[in-house]
matplotlib code that plots the C-alpha trace (Angstrom):
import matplotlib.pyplot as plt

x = [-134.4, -137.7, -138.9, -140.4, -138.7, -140.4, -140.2, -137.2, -135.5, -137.4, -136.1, -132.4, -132.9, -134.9, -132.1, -129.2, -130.4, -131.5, -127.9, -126.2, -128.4, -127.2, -123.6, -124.0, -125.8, -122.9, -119.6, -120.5, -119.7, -122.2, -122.0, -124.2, -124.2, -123.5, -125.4, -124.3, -125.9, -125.2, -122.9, -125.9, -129.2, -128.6, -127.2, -130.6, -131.4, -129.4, -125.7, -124.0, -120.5, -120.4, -118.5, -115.3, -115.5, -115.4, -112.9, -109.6, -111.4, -112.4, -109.6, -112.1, -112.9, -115.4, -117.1, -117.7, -118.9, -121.0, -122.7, -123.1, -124.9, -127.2, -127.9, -128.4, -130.3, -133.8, -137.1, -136.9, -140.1, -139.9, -137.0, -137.7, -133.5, -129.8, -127.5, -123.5, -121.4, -117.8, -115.6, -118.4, -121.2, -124.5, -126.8, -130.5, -133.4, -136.6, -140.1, -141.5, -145.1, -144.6, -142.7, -145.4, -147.8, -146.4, -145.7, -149.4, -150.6, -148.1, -149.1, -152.1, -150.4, -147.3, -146.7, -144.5, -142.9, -141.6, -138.2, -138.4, -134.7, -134.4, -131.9, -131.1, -130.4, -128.5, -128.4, -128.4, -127.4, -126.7, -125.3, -128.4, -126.7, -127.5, -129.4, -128.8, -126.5, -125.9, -123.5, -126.1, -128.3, -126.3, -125.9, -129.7, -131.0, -128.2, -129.6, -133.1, -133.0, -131.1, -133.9, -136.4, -134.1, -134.5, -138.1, -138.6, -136.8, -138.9, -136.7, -137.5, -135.8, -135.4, -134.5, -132.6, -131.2, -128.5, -128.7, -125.1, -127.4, -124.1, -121.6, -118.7, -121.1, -123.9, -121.4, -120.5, -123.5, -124.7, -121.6, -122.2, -125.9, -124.3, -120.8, -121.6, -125.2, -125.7, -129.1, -131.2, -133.1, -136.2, -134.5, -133.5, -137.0, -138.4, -135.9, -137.3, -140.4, -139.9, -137.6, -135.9, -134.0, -131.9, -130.5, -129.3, -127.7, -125.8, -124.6, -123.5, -121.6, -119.8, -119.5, -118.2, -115.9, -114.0, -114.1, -112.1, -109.6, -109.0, -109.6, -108.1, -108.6, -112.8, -112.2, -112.1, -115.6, -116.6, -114.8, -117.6, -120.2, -119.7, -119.7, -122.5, -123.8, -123.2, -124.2, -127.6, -128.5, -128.5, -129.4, -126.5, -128.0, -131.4, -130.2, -128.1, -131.8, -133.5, -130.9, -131.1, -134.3, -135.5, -132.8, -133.7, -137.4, -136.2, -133.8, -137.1, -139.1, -136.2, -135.8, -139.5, -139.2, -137.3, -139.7, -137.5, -138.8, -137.7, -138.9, -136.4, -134.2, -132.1, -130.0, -126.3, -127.7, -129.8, -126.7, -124.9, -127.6, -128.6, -125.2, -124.9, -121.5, -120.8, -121.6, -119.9, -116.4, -116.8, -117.0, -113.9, -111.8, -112.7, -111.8, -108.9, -109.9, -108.7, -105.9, -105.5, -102.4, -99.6, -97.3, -96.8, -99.2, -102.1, -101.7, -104.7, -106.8, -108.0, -107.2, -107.7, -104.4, -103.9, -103.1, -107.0, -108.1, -105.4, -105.4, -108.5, -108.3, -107.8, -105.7, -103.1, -101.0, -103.1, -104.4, -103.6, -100.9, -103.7, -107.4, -108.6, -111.9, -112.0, -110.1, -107.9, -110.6, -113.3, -115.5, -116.1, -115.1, -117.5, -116.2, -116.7, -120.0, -120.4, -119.4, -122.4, -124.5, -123.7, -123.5, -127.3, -127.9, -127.5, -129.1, -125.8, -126.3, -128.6, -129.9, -132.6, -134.0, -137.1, -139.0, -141.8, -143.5, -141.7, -144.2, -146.5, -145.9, -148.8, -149.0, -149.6, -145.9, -145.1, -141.5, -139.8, -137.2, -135.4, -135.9, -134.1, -137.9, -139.6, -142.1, -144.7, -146.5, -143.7, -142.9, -139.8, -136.2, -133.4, -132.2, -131.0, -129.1, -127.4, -126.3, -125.8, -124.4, -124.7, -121.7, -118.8, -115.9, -113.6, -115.1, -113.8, -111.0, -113.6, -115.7, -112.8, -112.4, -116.2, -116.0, -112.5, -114.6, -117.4, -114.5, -112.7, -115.8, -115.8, -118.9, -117.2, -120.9, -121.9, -118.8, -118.8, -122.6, -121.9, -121.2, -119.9, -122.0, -119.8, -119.8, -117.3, -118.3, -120.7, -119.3, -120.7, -120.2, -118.9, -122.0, -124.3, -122.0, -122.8, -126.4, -126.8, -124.6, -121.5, -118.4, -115.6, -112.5, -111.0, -109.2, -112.5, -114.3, -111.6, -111.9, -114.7, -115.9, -116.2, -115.9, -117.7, -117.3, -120.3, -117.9, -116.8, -120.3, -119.8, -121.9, -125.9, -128.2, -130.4, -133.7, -132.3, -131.3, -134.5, -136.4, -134.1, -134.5, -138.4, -138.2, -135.9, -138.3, -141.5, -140.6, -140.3, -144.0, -145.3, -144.0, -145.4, -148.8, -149.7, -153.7, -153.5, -153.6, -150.6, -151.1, -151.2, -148.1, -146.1, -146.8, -146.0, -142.8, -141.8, -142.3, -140.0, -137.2, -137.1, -136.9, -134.3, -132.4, -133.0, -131.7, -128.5, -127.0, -128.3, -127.2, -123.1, -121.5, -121.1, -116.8, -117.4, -117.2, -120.3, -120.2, -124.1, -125.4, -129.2, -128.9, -127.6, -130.0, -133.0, -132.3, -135.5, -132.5, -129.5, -129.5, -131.8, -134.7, -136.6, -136.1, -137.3, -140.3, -141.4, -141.4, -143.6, -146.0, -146.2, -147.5, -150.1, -150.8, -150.8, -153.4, -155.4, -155.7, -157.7, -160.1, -160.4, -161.5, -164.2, -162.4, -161.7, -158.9, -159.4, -159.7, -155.8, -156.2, -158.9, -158.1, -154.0, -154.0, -150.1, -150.3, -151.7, -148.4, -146.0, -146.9, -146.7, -142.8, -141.8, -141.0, -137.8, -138.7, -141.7, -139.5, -136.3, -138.8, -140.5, -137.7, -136.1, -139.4, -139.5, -135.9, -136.9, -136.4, -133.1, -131.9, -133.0, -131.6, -128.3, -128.0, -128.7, -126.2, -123.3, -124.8, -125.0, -127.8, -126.7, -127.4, -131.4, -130.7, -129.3, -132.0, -134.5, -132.7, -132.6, -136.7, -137.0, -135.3, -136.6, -140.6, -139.3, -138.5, -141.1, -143.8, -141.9, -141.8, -145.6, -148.4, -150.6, -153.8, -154.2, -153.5, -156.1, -155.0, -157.5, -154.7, -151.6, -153.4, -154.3, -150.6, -149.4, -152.2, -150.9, -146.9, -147.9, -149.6, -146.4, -144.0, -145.9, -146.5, -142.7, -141.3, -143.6, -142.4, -138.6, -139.3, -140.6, -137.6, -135.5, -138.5, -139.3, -143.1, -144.7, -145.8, -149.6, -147.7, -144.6]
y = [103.1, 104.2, 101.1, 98.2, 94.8, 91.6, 89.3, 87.4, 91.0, 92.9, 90.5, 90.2, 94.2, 93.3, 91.2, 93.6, 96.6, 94.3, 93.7, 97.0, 98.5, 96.1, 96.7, 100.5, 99.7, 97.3, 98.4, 102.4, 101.2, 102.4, 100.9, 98.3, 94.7, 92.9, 89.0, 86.3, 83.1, 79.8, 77.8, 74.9, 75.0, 72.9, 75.8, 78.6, 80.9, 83.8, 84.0, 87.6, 87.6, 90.8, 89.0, 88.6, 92.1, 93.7, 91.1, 93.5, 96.4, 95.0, 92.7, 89.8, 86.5, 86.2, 83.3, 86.0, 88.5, 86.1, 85.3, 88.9, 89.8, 86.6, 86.9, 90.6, 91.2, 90.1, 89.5, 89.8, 89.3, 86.7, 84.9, 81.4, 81.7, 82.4, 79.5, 80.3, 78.3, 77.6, 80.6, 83.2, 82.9, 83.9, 81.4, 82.9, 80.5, 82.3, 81.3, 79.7, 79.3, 83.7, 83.6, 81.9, 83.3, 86.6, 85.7, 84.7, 87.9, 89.9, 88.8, 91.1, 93.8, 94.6, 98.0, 99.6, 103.1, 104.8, 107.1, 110.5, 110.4, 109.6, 106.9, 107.4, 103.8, 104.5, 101.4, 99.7, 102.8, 101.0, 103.4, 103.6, 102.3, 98.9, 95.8, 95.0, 91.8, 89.4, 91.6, 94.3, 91.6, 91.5, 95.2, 95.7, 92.9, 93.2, 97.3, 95.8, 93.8, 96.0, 98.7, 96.0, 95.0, 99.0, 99.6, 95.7, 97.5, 101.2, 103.1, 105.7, 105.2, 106.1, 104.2, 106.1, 104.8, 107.3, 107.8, 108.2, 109.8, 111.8, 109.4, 107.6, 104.6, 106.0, 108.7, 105.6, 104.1, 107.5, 107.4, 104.2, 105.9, 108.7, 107.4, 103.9, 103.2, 106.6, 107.6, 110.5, 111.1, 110.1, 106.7, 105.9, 106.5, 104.5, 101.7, 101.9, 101.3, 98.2, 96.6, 95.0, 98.4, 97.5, 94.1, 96.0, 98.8, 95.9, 94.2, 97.8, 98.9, 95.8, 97.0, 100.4, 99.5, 97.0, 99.9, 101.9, 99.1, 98.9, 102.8, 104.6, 107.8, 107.6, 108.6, 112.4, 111.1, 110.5, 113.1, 115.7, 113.6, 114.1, 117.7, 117.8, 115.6, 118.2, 121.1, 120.0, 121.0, 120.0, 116.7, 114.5, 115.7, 114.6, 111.1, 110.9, 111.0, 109.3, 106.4, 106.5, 107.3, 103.8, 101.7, 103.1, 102.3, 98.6, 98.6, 99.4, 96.5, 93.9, 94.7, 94.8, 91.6, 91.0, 92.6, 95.5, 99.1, 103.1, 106.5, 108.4, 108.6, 111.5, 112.3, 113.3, 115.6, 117.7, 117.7, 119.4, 121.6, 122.8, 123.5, 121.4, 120.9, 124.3, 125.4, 122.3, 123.4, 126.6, 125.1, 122.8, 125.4, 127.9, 125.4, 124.3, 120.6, 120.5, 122.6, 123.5, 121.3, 123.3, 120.3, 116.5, 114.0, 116.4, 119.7, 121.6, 119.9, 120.6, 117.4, 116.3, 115.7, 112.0, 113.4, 113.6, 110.6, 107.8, 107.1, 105.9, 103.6, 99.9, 99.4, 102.1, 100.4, 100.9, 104.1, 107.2, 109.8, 112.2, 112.6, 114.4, 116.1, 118.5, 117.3, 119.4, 119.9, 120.8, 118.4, 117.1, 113.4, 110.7, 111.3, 115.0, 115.0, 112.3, 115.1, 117.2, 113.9, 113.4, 117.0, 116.9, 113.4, 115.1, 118.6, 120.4, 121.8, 124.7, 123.6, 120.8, 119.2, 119.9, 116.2, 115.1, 111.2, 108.5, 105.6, 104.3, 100.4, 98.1, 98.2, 102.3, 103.3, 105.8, 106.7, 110.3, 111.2, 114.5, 117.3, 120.6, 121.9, 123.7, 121.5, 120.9, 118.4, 116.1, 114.8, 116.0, 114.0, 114.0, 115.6, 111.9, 111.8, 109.0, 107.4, 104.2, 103.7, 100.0, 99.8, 97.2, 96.8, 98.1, 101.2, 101.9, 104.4, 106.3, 106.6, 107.6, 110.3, 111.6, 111.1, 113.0, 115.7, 116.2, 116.5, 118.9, 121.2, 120.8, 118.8, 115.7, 114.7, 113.5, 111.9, 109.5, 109.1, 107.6, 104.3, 102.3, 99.3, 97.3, 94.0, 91.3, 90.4, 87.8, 85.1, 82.0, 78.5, 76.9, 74.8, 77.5, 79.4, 76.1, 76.1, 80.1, 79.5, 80.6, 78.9, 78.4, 76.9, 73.6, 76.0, 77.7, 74.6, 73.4, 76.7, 77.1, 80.0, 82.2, 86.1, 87.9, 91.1, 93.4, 96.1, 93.0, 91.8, 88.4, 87.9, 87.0, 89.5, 89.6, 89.0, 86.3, 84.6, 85.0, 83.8, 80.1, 80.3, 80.6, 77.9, 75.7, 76.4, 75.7, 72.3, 70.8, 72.5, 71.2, 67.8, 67.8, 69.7, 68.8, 69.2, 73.2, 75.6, 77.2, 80.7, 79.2, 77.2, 80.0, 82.4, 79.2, 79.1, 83.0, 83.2, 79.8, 81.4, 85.2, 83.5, 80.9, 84.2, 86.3, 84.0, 83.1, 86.9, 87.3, 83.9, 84.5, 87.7, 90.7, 90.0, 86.5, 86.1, 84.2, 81.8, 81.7, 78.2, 76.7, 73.8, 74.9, 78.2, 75.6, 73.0, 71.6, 70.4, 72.5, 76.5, 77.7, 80.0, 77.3, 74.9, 78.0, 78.5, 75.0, 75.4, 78.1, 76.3, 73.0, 75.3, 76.1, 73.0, 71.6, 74.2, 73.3, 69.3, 71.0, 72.5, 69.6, 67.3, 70.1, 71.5, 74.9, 77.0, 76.9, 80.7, 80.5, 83.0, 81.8, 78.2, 78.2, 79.8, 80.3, 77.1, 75.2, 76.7, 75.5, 72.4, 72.0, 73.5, 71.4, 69.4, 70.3, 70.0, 72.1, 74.7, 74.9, 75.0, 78.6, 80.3, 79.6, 81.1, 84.0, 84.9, 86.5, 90.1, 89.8, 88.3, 91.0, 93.9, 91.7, 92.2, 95.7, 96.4, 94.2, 95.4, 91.3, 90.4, 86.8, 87.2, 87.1, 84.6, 82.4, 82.3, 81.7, 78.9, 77.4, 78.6, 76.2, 73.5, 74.1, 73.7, 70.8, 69.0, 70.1, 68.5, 65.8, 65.0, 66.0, 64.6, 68.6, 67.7, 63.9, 64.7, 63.3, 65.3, 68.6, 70.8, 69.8, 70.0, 73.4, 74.4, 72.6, 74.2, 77.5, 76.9, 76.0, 79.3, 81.1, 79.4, 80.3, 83.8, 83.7, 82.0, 84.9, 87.8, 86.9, 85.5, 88.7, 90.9, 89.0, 90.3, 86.5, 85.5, 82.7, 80.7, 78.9, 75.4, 73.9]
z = [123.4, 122.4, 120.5, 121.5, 123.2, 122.5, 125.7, 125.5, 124.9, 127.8, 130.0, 129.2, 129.8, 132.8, 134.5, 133.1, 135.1, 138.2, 138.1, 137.1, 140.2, 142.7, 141.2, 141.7, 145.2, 147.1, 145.0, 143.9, 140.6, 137.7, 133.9, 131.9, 132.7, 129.3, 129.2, 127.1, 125.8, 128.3, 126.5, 127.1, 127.2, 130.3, 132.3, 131.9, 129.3, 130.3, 131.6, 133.6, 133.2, 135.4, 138.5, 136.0, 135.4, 138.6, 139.8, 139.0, 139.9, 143.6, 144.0, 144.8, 143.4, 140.8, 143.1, 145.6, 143.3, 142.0, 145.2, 146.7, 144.0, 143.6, 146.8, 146.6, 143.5, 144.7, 142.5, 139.4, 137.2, 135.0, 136.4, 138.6, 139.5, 139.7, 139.7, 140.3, 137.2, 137.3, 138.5, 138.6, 136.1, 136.8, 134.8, 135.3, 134.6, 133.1, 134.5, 132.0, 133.1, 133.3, 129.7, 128.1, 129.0, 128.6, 124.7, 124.6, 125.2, 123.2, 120.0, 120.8, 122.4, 120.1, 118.6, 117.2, 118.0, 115.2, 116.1, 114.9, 113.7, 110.0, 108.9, 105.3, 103.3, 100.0, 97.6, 94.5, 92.2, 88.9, 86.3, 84.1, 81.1, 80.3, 82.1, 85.7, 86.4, 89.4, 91.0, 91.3, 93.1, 96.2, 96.6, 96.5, 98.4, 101.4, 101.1, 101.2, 104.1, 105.9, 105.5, 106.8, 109.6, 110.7, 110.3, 112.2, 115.4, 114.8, 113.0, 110.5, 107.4, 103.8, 100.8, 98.5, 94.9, 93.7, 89.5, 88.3, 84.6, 83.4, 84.3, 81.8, 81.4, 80.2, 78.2, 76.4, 75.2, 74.1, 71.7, 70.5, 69.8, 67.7, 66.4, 65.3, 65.3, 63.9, 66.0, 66.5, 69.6, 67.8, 66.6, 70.5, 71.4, 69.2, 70.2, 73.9, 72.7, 70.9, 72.0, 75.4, 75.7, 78.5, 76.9, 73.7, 75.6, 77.6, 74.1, 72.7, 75.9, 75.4, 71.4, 72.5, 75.0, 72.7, 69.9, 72.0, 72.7, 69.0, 68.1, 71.0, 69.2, 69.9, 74.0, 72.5, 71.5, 75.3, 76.5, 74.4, 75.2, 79.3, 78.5, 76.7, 79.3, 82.2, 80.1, 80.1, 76.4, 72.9, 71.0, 72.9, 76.4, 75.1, 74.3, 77.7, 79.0, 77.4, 77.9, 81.5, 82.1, 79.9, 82.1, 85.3, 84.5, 83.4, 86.9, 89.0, 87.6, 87.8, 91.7, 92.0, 90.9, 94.4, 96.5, 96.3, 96.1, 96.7, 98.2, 96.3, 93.3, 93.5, 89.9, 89.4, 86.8, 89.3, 91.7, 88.5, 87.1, 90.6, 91.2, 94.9, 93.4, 92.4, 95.9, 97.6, 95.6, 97.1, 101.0, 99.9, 98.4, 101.2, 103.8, 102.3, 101.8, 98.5, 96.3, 92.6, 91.6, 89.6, 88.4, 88.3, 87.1, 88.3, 86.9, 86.5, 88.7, 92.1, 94.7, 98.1, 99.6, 100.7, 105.0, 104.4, 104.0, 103.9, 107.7, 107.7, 104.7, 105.4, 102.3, 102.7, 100.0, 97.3, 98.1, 95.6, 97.0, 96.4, 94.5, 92.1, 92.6, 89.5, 86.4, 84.7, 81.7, 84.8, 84.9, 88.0, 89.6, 90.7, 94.5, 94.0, 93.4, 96.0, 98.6, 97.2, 97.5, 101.0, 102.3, 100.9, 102.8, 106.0, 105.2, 105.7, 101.9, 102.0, 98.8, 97.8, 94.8, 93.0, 93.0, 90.5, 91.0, 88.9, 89.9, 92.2, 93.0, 93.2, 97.3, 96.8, 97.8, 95.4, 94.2, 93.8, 91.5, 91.6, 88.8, 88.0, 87.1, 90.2, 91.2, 94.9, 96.4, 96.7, 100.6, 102.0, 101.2, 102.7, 106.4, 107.4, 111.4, 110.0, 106.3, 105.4, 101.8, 100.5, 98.1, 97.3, 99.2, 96.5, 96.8, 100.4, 99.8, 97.8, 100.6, 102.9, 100.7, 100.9, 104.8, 104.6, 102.7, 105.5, 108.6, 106.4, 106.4, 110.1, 110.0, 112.6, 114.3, 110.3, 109.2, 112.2, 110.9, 107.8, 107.3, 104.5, 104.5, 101.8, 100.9, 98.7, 94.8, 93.8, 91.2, 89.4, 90.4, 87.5, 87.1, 87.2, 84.4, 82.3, 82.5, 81.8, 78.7, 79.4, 78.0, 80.1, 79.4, 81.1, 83.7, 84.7, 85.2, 87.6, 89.6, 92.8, 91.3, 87.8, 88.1, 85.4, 83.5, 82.3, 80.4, 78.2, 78.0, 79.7, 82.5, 83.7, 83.4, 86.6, 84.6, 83.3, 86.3, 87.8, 84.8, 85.1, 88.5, 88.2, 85.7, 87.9, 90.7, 88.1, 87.0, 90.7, 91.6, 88.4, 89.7, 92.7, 91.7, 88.2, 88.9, 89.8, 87.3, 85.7, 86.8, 90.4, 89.7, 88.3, 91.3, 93.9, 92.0, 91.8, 95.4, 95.5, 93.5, 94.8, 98.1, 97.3, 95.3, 98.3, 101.0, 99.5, 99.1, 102.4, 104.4, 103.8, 105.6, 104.0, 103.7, 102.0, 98.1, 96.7, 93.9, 93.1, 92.4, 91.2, 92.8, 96.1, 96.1, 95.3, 97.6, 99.8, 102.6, 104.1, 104.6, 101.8, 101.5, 100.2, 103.3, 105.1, 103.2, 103.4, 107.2, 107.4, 105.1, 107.1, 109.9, 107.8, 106.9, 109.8, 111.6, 107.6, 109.0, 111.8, 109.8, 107.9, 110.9, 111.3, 114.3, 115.1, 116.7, 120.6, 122.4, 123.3, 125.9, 127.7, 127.7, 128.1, 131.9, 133.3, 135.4, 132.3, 130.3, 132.7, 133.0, 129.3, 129.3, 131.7, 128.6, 127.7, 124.3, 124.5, 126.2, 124.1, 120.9, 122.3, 123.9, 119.9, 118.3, 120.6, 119.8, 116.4, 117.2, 119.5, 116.1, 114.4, 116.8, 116.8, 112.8, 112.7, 116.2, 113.8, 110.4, 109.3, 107.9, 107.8, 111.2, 110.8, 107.5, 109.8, 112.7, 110.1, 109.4, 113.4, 113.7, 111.0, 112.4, 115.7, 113.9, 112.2, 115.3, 117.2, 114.7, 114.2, 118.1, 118.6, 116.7, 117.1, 115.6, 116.6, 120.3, 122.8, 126.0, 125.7, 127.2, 125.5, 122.1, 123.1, 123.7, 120.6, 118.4, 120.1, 119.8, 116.1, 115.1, 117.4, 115.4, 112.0, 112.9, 113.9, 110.6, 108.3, 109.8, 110.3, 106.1, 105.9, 107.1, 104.7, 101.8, 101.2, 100.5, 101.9, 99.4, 100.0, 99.1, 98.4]

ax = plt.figure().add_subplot(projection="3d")
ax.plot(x, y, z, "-o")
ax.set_aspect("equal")
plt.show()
């Protein structure tokens, strides 16, 4: 692979092809050797399993195999030996006078190599009709992380947020604009600019969709508006856009809010007007991938047959016998236009957007959306080797059906490229529903967790969850800071309460339901963020004491020699603490490989319980030994250079107290 290993990883490679060699050398056997993690630390660092699988295929006892090739394999560098376990292991013990002191001058050496192949990273994608709500949380943070998770390992990637601006959603708000608030253009404009825009279009979705429970006669009203909407002209198109254009503004600065940001915002409208659909219908119909329906249910539309798509669903009960692409009035389906979308992911198109600059964020990245208006200067989008779309898991069949769409055009290589990165719903604990205001009835209370509902209005905005969470987060620095400014305190406790937010969507797997809760997210103890957080500010303030006594960091590299580092990790304690700290970007690699980002939650979680035992067991900055408080002082700064950038993969600050 063309990126860079950090030690622990270049060695597990190191030893895997010592051994696949030797395989390939005494058996004529060639494929990778696969390593495991000892069950105990007590048995090495690094386990080979590779004598059980050769065993069938040599018709010889593991034990043997096991001791050819320990005998066999030679030198490796880096490892001090192999020990035979049990039946056949391989434990291999690292040298850890050689480890060290390899990790001590990495820190100076590591680069990164940036692949030239583009991974494309599609999430978030609110409709643009009203404010964004927990739910939408989880989508752009797990989409977040991931992207960070890609570019950690040297991948090239691009963060796209898909605008669904001529949608049913925002269809509906536009007619509650026209039909019962009775507003121009010119009123709506002058609503986004003063008021919270995004607030009152979630209260008047909620209106609308209740008006159509009582008036079922108003969906002819929606059904004009989405035409309007896709012809692209009149006052009704005008108000579609402005609409969406306000919400997606207000959507940008709520996930900014998270450390979240985007290269590229590419519009249903501009799929339409630029006619990628028009000319995607064509490949389909041509192709045969979909049929113009002459009876039943779906007369006078034009569906994918369910032989497409429905033997790759994983929930073949409650997929449709077939689905419609082009409605029977001809406008086009969410999933049709998603075809378009993704045949434009991957280049396949032959058409492109037109791109003008939305925004530039403070740090300078700047962020594109598309435009039917030819425009240059803009850098190029799109042309992805592989796609990732973050999206819920009730989705899936829907994206069965866009991946059913690309094979059907022949285009296998970029259907097995695109993966459906989905994940389960977030809900309320019943506690948390309490203290946002939200009444529940003795039967919710009773329940583990609360779903919500933003089409009947009942739910937490994501603003407003941050905002109590900043508060929540505010009160306990106040408590413990009460001499430092307010401006001071308020940014300690922002970085406190993205951090805690951040951590728990991230620290459950994708599959899991989440019942969000304060206290739980907020918690100084147990798997949090904040716990986290607090380790990599002890670090800090720990290497602070130094400077306090009026001492200053020792020249690391030319005072810790190798035989001065291993006879510092002959401590077992010393040793288990680094070989955890240096384990940072096999975590990583092993959450992008499974696609869990709980994966790299979780480690951040043992790194800072590994630091907290490790200054609990050694007293760094009152140590009288010269060379041990050397290694400390150095293990210290490892571990806080560790805790930062695995905090920062998961897009958590560090915070300059706690």
């Amino acid at each position: 692979m063309p990126y860079w290993f950090f030690m622990f990883h270049l060695l597990e490679k190191r030893i895997a092809d010592a051994f696949a060699a030797k395989i390939g050398a005494l058996y004529g056997v060639n494929a990778p050797v696969q390593t495991e993690q000892p069950k105990q630390a007590a048995f090495g660092e690094i386990a080979v399993p590779a004598a059980f699988q050769l065993a069938r295929q040599l018709k010889k006892a593991p034990k043997a195999i096991a001791t050819e090739l320990s005998n066999g394999v030679g030198a490796i560098e880096g490892v001090a030996g192999i020990e035979i376990a049990g039946n056949g292991y391989m434990n291999v013990r690292l040298d850890r006078g050689f480890y060290g002191a390899a990790l001590l001058s990495e820190r100076e050496m590591r680069e990164t190599c940036i692949e030239a192949e583009k991974i494309i990273v599609e999430h978030t994608n609110i409709n643009p009709n009203k404010a964004a709500h927990i739910g939408h949380l989880r989508n752009a943070i797990l989409g977040d992380t991931f992207v960070r998770m890609l570019r950690a390992i040297g991948r090239r990637v691009e963060v796209q947020n898909y605008i669904d601006n001529t949608g049913v959603q925002v269809a509906d708000v536009v007619v509650a604009f026209e039909h019962l608030e009775k507003k121009s253009p010119t009123d709506v404009k002058g609503l986004i600019e003063t008021t919270r825009f995004d607030y009152l279009c979630w209260d008047l979705y909620a209106r609308m969709s209740g008006y159509y429970a009582d008036h079922p006669e108003a969906l002819e009203w929606r059904k004009a508006t989405l035409h309007a909407i896709e012809s692209g002209e009149g006052a009704t198109s005008e108000l579609a856009h402005l609409v969406s254009d306000a919400i997606v503004r207000a959507h940008l600065a709520t996930m900014y809010r998270l450390n979240i940001e985007y290269d590229v915002l590419p519009r249903e409208s501009e799929i339409l007007h630029l006619k990628f659909w028009a000319q995607a219908f064509e490949l389909l119909k041509e192709r045969k991938a979909i049929y113009f329906e002459t009876e039943g249910k779906n007369k006078g539309c034009w569906v994918m047959p369910a032989s497409a798509f429905k033997e790759s669903s994983d929930d073949q009960e409650n997929v449709e016998d077939s689905k419609v692409i082009v409605r029977s009035n001809g406008t086009v389906t969410y999933v049709g236009k998603d075809i378009a979308y993704q045949l434009w992911k991957f280049g396949l198109l032959g058409k492109d957007f037109y791109y003008r600059k939305w925004h530039t964020y403070p740090d300078g990245r700047e962020v594109w959306a598309s435009t039917s208006e030819p425009q240059t200067g803009s850098p190029p989008f799109g042309r992805g080797a592989r796609v990732y779309n973050v999206i819920d898991s009730r989705q899936s069949y829907l994206q069965d059906v866009v991946v059913a769409g690309l094979r059907a055009l022949g285009f296998e290589t970029q259907a097995e490229a695109s993966v459906h990165f989905s994940y389960e719903m977030v809900a309320l604990s019943p506690r948390t529903c309490i203290e946002m205001g939200i009444e529940l009835s003795e039967e919710d209370k009773k329940k583990p967790y609360v779903e919500v509902s933003g089409r009947k209005g009942l739910g937490v905005k994501a603003d407003d969850l941050i905002d109590k969470l900043i508060e929540k987060a505010l009160d306990e620095v106040t408590s413990r800071h009460t001499e430092d400014p307010e401006p001071q305190r308020r940014r300690v406790a922002t970085q406190i309460a993205i951090g805690a937010l951040r951590y728990f969507m991230l620290k459950y797997t994708r599959n899991s339901v989440i019942a969000f809760d304060f206290a739980e997210a907020l918690s100084f103890t147990g798997e949090t963020g904040v716990y986290v957080q607090y380790a990599a500010v002890r670090a800090s303030k720990i290497l602070g004491k130094l400077t306090e006594r009026g001492e200053a960091l020792p020249d690391f590299r030319a005072e810790l020699t190798q035989d001065a580092i291993t006879r510092q990790l002959a401590d077992e304690r010393l040793w288990q603490a680094l070989l955890t700290a240096s384990k940072a970007d096999a975590a990583i690699e092993q959450a992008v490989t499974s696609g869990e980002p709980s994966h790299v939650a979780r480690y951040a979680f043992q790194l800072a319980q590994a630091f907290s035992t490790f200054y609990q067991d050694f007293p760094v900055v009152t140590e009288t030994d010269k060379e041990k408080k050397t290694f400390l002082l150095w293990l210290t700064t490892y571990f806080r250079a560790q805790l930062e950038h695995t905090l920062g993969v998961l897009g958590i600050d560090v915070p300059e107290y706690m």
